[in-house]
C-alpha positions as a printed NumPy array, in Angstrom:
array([[ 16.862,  96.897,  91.167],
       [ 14.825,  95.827,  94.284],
       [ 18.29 ,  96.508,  96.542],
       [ 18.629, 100.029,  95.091],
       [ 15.24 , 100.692,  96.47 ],
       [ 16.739, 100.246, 100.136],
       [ 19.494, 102.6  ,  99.627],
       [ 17.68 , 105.583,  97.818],
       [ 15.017, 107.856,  98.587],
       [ 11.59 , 107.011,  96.792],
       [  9.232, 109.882,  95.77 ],
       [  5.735, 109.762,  94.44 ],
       [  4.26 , 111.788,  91.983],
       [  3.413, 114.568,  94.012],
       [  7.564, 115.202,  95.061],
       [  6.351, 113.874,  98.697],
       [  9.092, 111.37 , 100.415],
       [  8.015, 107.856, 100.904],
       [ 10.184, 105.048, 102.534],
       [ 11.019, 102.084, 101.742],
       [  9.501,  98.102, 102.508],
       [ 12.46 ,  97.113, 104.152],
       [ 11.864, 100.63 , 106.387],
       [  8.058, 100.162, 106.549],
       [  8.594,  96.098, 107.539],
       [ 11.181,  97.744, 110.515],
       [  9.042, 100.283, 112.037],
       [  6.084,  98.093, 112.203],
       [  8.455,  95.592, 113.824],
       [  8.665,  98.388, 116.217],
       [  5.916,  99.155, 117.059],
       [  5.104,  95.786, 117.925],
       [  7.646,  95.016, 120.282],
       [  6.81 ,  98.443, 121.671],
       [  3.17 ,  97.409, 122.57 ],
       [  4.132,  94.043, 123.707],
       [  7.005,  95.924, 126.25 ],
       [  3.56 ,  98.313, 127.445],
       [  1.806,  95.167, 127.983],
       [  4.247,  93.622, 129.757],
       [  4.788,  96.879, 131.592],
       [  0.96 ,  96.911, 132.495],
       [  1.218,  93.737, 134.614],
       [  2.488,  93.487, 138.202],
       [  6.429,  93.221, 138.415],
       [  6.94 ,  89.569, 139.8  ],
       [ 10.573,  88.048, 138.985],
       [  9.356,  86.413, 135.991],
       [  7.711,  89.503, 134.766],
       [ 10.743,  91.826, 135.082],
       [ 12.434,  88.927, 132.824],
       [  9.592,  90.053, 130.329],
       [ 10.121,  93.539, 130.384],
       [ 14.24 ,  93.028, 130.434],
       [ 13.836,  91.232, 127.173],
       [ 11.144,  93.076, 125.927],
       [ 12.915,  96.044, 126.239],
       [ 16.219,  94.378, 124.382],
       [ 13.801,  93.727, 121.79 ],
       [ 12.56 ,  96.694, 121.304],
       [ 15.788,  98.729, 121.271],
       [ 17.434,  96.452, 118.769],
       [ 14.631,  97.035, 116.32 ],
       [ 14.612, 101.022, 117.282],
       [ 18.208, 101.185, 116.468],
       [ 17.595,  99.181, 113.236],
       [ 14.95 , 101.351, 112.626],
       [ 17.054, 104.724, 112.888],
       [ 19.916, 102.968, 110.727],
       [ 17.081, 102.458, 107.861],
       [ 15.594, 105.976, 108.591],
       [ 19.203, 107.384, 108.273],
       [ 20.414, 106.007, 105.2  ],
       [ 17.507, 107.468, 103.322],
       [ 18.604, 110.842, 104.811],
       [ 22.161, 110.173, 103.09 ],
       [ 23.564, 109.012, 107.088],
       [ 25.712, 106.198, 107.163],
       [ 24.863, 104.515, 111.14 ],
       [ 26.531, 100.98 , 111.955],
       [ 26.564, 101.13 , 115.389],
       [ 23.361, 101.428, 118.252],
       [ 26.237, 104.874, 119.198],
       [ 26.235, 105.465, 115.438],
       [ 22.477, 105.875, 114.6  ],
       [ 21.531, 107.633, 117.957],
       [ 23.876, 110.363, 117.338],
       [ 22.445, 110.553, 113.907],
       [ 19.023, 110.464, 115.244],
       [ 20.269, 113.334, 117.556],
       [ 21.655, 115.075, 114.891],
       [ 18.413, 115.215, 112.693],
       [ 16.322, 115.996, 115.666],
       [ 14.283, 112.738, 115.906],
       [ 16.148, 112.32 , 119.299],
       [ 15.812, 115.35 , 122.144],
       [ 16.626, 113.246, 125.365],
       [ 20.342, 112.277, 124.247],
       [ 20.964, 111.814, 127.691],
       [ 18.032, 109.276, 128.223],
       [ 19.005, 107.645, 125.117],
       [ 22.419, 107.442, 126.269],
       [ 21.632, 105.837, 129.55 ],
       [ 19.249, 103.242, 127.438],
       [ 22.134, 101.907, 125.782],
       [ 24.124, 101.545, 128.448],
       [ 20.978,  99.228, 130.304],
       [ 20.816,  97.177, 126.905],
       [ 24.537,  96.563, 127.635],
       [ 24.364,  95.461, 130.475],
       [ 21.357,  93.461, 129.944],
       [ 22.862,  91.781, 126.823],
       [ 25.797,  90.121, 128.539],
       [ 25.089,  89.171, 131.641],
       [ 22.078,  88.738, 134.475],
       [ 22.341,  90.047, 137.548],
       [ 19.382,  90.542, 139.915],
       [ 20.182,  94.499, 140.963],
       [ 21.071,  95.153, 137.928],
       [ 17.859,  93.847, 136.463],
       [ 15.638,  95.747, 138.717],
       [ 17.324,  98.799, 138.277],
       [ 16.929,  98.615, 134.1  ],
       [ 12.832,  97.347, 134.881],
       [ 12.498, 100.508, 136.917],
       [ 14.16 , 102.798, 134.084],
       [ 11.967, 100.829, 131.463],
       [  8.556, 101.871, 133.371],
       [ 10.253, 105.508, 134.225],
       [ 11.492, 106.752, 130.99 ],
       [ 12.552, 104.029, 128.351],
       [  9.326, 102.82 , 127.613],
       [  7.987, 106.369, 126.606],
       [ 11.609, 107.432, 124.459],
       [ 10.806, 103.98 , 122.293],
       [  7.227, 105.289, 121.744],
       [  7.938, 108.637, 121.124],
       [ 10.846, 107.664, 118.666],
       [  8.379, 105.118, 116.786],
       [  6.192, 108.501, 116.212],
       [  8.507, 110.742, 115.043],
       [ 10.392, 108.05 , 112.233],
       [  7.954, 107.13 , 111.373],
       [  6.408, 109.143, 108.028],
       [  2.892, 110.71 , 107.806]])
């Protein structure tokens, strides 16, 4: 009974939506590794800090996707893909900047595979920019009141 839970809505007494553990556990996860990528953003960018933020940031958008896949089945949206679950997220309106999100998974791509030095400044300076504020602002709108 306990997987059924993951895959359906849940609704309290009063009719008002409530999500899952497997959903809650996720977007705390988030939030998390969205705190840790502002702390690391906080410090000064030295070579071994930009490694910080890179992976930080990886982190952090593996979980948001995650996050949006859990937040989208319980709206009846099948998302198996990062692609998949941000044009869902788009879709339902938890997502405005489709172009910033866009260009985020592109920099996790690249980051993912392989390091190179201009490439890694270039995704630190979008993560201090405009990443860092999309993760935060997608944690608060996922996540329910």
């Amino acid at each position: 009974m306990a997987s059924n839970t993951r895959r359906c809505r849940i609704r309290c007494i009063a009719g008002r939506e409530m999500t899952s553990d497997r959903t809650k556990l996720r977007l705390d996860q988030l939030k998390d590794a969205i705190e840790r990528l502002g702390d690391s953003l906080a410090e000064n960018e030295t070579e071994f800090m930009r490694d910080s933020i890179i992976k930080r940031f990886e982190i952090a958008f593996e979980l948001a996707w995650h996050a949006l896949q859990e937040r989208l089945r319980e709206e009846g949206i099948e998302a198996n893909s990062p692609t998949r679950a941000l044009q869902g997220a788009f879709q339902v309106g938890w997502i405005e900047d489709q172009k910033g999100w866009a260009e985020m998974l592109e920099n996790r791509n690249l980051t993912v595979h392989v390091y190179q030095e201009k490439v890694a400044i270039e995704v630190s300076a979008f993560v201090r920019a405009k990443g860092h504020d999309l993760l935060r602002q997608l944690a608060a709108r996922i996540t329910p009141q």
